[in-house]
N, C-alpha and C positions, 0 to 999 in steps of 0.2 A: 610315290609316283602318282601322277594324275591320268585318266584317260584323255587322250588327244582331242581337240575340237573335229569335229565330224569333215566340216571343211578344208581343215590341215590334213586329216587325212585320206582324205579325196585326191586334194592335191599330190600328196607322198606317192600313194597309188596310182595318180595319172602319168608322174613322172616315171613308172615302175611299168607302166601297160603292157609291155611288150615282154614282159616274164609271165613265168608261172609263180603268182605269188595269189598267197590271200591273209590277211590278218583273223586272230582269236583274244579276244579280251581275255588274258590273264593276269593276274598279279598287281591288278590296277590299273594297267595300261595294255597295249596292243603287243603280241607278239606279232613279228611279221616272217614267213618261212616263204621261202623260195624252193620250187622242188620239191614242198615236203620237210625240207631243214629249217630249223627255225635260225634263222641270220642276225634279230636284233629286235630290238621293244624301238617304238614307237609311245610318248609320253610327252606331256607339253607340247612344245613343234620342235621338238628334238626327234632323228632318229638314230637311236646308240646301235652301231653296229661290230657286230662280234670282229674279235680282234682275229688275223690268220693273216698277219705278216705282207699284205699287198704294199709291193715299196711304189704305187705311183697316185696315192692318195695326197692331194696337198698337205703340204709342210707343215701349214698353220693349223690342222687339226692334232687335237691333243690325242696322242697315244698312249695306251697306257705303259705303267713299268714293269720286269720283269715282274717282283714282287705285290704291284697292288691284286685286292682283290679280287677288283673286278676288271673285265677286260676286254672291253669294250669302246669302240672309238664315237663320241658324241659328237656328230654331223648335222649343225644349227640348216635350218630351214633356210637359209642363203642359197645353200646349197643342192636346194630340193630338184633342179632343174640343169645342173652340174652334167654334162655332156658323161663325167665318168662314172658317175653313180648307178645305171644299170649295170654296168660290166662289175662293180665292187659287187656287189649286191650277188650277181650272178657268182660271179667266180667265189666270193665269203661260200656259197651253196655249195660249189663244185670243189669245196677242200673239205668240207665237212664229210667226218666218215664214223664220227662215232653215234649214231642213231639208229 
């Protein structure tokens, strides 16, 4: 994982302004927590977003499979500005209960 350009993540965070969010460099890249919950890393100008079943995410993002590892949905930077990405973002928070 690489830490994200300062710039990209500017942008991630401006498209996010109106949450309660704030990022922590861990793991080599950016954790980003919404609430207090951590929702997804932030790496390259990707932000992989914890997976918790929102059925109105577009189609064309990969989800993952019962069985893979990791479970995480990768949401390319196209989509940094995506009218539903506060509300993923928010609600990803507001399902999370195990912290």
């Amino acid at each position: 994982m690489a830490y994200m350009e300062e710039g990209l993540l500017q942008e991630w965070l401006e498209a996010l302004k109106d949450l309660n969010v704030h990022v922590k460099k861990m793991f080599g890249c950016h954790c980003l927590y919404c609430d207090g919950r951590p929702v997804g890393w932030m790496s390259g100008d990707v932000f992989s977003l914890r997976e918790t079943g929102l059925d109105y995410l577009p189609n064309d993002l990969k989800r993952p499979k019962h069985d893979d590892s990791v479970h995480e949905i990768p949401i390319p930077f196209d989509y940094c500005r995506a009218d539903w990405l506060p509300k993923a973002v928010q609600d990803t928070a507001d399902s999370i209960t195990d912290i």
